[in-house]
N, C-alpha and C positions, 0 to 999 in steps of 0.2 A: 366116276367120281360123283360123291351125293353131291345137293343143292346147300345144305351145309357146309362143306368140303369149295366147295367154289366159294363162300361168300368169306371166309377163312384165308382168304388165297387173295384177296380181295385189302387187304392190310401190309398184305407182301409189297414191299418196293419194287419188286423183281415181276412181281407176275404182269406178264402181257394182256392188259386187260382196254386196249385202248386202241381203236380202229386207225388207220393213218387219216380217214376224214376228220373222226374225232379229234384226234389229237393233235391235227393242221388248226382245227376248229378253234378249241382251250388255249392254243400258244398264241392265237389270230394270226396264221400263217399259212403259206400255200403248201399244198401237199408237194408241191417243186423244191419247196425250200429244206423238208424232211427225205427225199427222195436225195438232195443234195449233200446234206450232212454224212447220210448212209454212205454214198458216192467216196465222200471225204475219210471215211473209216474213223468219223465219230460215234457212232452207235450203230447199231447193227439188228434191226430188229429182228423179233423172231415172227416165224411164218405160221399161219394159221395151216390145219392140213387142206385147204383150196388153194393155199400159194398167200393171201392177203398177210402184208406187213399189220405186226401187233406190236405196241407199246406199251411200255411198265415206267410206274412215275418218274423214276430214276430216271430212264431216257427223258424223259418229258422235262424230268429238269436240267439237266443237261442241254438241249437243245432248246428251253429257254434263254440261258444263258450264251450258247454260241447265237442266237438271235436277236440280244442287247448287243451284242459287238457289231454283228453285219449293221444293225439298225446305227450303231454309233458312226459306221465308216470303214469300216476293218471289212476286207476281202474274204468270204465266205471259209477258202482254205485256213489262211490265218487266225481267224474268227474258232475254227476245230482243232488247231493246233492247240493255238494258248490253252481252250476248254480242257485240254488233254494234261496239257503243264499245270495247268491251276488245279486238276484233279489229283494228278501223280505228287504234285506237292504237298498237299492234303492228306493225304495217305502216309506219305511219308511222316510228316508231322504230326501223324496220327502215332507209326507204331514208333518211332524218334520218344512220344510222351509218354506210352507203355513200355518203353524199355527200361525208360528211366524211372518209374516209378515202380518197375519190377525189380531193379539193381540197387535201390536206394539203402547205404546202409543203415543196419540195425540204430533206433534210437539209443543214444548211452545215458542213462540218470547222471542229473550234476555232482560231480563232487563234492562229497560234504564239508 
């Protein structure tokens, strides 16, 4: 891959471009706390080829927000569930709005 080609890749929400120091670092959290979310089978990072956990914003936002819960009170697991329900809800209400804007009948001109 050129150096172009990575910095392209770098816009992607998807690309693992985030160390787990780093990105313990950006959320102000312990690398325990990301190693636990993973645990919980909220995000899943992918592995660098040495083995090192790599992060993509996506996860980073995600487990910001399972991190406003624990911080609220809400037990770690719980804390990844909901994150999971408020995500699959979303989604849903996502293609729920492109359905319905793909099935919407034709406009009919008023009658004169």
């Amino acid at each position: 891959m050129t150096a172009d080609a990575s910095f392209d890749r770098l816009d992607d929400d998807d690309y693992p471009a985030y160390t787990m120091g780093r990105a313990a670092e950006m959320l102000n959290t312990t690398q325990g706390f990301l190693r636990a979310i993973g645990e919980a089978r909220l995000i899943t990072p992918l592995r660098s080829a040495g083995g090192h956990r790599r992060y993509s914003r996506y996860q980073l936002r995600i487990a910001a927000r399972a991190r406003e819960l624990v911080d609220a009170g809400t037990p770690i697991e719980a804390a990844c569930r909901i994150v999971i329900l408020e995500d699959q809800l979303e989604e849903a209400q996502r293609i729920n709005a492109e359905h319905h804007r793909d099935n919407k009948p034709p406009s009919t001109p008023p009658a004169a």
